[in-house]
N, C-alpha and C positions, 0 to 999 in steps of 0.2 A: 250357583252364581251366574244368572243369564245375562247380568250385565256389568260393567268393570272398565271404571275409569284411571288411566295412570297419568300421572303429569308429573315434572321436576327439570330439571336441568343432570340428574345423573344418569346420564343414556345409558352409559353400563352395567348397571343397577337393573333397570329396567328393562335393557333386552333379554337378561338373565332371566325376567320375569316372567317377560313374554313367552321366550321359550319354555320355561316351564307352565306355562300356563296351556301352550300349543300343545306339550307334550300329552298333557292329564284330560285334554279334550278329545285330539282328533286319533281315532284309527290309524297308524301307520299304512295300513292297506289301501284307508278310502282316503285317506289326506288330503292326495291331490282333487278329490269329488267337495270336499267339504270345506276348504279352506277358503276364505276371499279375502285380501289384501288390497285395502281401496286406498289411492294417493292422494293429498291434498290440489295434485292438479286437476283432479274433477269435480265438475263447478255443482254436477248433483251429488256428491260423494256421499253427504248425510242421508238423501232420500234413498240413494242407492242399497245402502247397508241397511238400512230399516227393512227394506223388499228381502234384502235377502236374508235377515233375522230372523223372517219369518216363513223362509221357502225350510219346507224339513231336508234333513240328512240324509243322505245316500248310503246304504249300505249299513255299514255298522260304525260305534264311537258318536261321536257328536258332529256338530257344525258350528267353526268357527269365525265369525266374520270381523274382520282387525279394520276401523277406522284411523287411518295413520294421519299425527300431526292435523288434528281437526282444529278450528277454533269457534268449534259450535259452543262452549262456555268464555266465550269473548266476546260473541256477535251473532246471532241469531236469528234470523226474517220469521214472519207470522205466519207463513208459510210451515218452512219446515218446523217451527215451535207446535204449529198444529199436528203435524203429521208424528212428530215425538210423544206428543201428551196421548195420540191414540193408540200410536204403535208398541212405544215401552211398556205398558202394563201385561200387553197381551205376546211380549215374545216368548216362547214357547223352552220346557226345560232342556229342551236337545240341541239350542243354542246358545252359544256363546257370542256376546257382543262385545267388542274393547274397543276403547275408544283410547288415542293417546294424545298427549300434548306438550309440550316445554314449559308454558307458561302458565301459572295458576290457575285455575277455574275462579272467573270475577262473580261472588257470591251475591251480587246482588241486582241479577240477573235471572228471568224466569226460566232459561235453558240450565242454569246450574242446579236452581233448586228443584226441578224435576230432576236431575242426576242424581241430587244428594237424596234422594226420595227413591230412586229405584235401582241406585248403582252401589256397588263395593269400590269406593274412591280409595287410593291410594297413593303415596307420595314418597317421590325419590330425588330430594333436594339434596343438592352437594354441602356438604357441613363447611363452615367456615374455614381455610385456613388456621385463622386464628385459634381456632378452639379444638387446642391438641387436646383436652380430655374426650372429647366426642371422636376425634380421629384415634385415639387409643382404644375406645372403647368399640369403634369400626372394626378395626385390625383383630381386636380379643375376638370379636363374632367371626369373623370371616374364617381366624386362625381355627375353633372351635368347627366353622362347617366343611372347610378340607382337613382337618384332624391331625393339626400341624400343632407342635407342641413351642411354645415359644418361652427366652427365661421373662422376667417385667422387663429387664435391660432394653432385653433385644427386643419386645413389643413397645417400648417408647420410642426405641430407634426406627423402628420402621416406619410407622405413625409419622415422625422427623421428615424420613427421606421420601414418603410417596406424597404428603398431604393427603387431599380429598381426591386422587387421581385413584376409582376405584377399578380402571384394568388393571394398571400399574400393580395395586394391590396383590389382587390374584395371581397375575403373572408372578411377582415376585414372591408370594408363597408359595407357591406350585414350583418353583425355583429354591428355593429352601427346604421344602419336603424331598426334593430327590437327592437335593444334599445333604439331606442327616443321615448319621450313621444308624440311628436305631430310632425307633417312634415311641421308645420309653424315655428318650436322655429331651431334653427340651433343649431348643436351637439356643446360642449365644448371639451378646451384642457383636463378638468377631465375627461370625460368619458372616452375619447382614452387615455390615462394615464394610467386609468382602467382597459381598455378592451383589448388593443391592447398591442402585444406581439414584443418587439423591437428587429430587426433583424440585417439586415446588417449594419447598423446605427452606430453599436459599431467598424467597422472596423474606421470611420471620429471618432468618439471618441476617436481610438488608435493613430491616426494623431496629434488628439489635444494633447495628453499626452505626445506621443512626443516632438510635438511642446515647449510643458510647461516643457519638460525633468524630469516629475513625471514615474521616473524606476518602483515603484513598483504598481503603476496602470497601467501603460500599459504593465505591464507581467499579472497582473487580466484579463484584457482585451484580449492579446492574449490569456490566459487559456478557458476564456469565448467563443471566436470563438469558436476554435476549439472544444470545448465540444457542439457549436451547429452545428459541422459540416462544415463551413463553409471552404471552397477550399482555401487551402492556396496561390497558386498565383492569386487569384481573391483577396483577402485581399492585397495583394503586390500591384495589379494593381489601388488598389484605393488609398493605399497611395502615389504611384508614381503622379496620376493623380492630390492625393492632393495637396503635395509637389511641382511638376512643378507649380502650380495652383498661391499657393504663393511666391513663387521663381519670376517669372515673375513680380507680384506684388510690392515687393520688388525691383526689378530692375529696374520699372517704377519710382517706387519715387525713386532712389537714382539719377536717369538720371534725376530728377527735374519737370518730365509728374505731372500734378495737373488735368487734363481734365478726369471724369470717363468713360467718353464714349469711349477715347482713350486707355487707359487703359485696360477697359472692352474687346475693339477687340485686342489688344496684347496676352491677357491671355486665349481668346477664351472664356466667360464669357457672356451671353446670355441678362442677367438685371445688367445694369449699377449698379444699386441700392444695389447691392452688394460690389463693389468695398467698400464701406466706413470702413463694418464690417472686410473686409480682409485685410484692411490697418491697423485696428487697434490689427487682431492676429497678422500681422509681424513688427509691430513698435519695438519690444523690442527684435528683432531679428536678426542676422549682418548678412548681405549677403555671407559672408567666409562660415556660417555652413550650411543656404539654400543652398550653393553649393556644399556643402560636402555630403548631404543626398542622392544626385540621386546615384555617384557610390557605396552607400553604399548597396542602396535596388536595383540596378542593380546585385550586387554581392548577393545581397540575393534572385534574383531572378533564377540567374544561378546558386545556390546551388540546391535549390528545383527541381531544372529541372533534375539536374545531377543525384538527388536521395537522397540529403542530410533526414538526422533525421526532418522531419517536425516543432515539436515542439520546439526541441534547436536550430533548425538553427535560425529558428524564433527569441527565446526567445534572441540571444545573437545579433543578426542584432538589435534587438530593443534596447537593452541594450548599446547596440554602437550608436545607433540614438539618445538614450535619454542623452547619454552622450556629444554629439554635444550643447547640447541648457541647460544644468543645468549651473548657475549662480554661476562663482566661488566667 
């Protein structure tokens, strides 16, 4: 693999990556001879890391040269576009090229399609919020590569309490493995009840509050965010994601759909198996206020961006949410 693109928004994911990727290349002995770490503050950075893609290894292991946070598949001069199309074919097996990024490689662009042409691209995007079976089926992997034995209970609950925050993850497996008593008995939802420190989890709980139009829990609940820091339009974008979530739902059964499977690909919804539980949060719900919610938290969205008072915009978006769905 002489070249190797990663991009996502899940850094944690990906530095796990990197390091392992540094491990399986470089010599511990010649590391420091064969390593290069280039920043996005240097304005040659991509010519730089091509030169040195192609300078050989010192000593023994490989040579790794790490382009950090580039946005050469965003924006490209004909320039260095040239000096790519010559360089990548001919970088040589005793290096390693990586290139990283945060934001997608734009594919229709000639610096990505030469990438998609000579790289192992890979992708570490943070899973919705919203879509606890993908956050359960996070947890099942992770739980499986530290060898941590969990019941379904306690693997829903965790999922719950960390979201897509995948240090969070680890750390709190790695906290549960030194807390069992034996690594034949599988952990309980008590222990992680116990041990485990519930995170993003409370923004799908201010969904729910809304959903049930309980005003003064879900003003607890936004108080609670935000005293744990948590980025106000990343709480926005998970109830948006909730709300479409069930909105679709909703519209499936009033259109007369009874098939989950159908269902499930309308609303983008990964385990059919789900559909049942979300049919029974929007049963006592009219499709007029699920449709009234998106331009609400759209308008709460374009507050925040504008500048608005975080907490009040918050506080009164929600208050207008929960006033959709309380039961006159």
């Amino acid at each position: 693999m002489p070249i190797a693109l990663f991009w996502g928004e899940d850094e944690y994911s990906m530095q796990r990556a990197i390091a392992d990727l540094r491990d399986r290349t470089l010599d511990p002995d010649w590391a420091s001879f064969n390593f290069d770490k280039i920043g996005p503050e240097q304005s040659d950075g991509v010519m730089n890391a091509l030169n040195q893609a192609m300078t050989p290894p010192f000593g023994m292991g490989q040579r790794l040269v790490w382009l950090v946070d580039t946005t050469v598949c965003q924006r490209c001069s004909e320039d260095v576009l040239s000096e790519m199309e010559r360089t990548l074919p001919m970088i040589p097996e005793s290096t390693v090229l990586l290139l990283t990024m945060t934001n997608k490689p734009d594919g229709r662009i000639r610096s990505t399609k030469l990438m998609q042409k000579h790289a192992d691209i890979r992708e570490f995007a943070a899973i919705p919020p919203w879509k606890t079976d993908l956050l359960e089926k996070k947890v099942k992997q992770v739980a499986q590569e530290l060898d941590v034995k969990l019941t379904a209970k306690a693997m829903e609950l965790l999922a719950e309490s960390v979201g897509n925050d995948t240090r969070q993850l680890y750390t709190e497996l790695e906290k549960l493995s030194l807390f069992a008593d034996s690594k034949s008995k599988p952990i309980d939802e008590d222990a992680v009840t116990t041990l485990v420190t519930a995170t993003t989890q409370n923004s799908l709980q201010l969904a729910a509050a809304i959903r049930q139009g309980e005003t003064g829990r879900a003003i607890a609940l936004v108080s609670d965010l935000f005293s744990r820091n948590e980025p106000a339009l990343r709480i926005v974008a998970t109830l948006v994601g909730q709300f479409r979530t069930w909105l679709w739902i909703k519209l499936m059964i009033e259109s007369g759909e009874r098939d989950e499977k159908v269902i499930a690909k309308a609303a983008d919804i990964a385990n059919p198996k789900r559909i049942y539980f979300l049919q029974q949060d929007v049963r006592p719900l009219s499709l007029q206020s699920l449709r009234q919610t998106l331009p609400i938290l759209l308008d709460l969205e374009m507050g925040l961006k504008q500048g608005a008072d975080e907490v009040m915009w918050m506080q009164s978006k929600v208050i207008e949410l929960c006033q959709l769905f309380q039961r006159k």
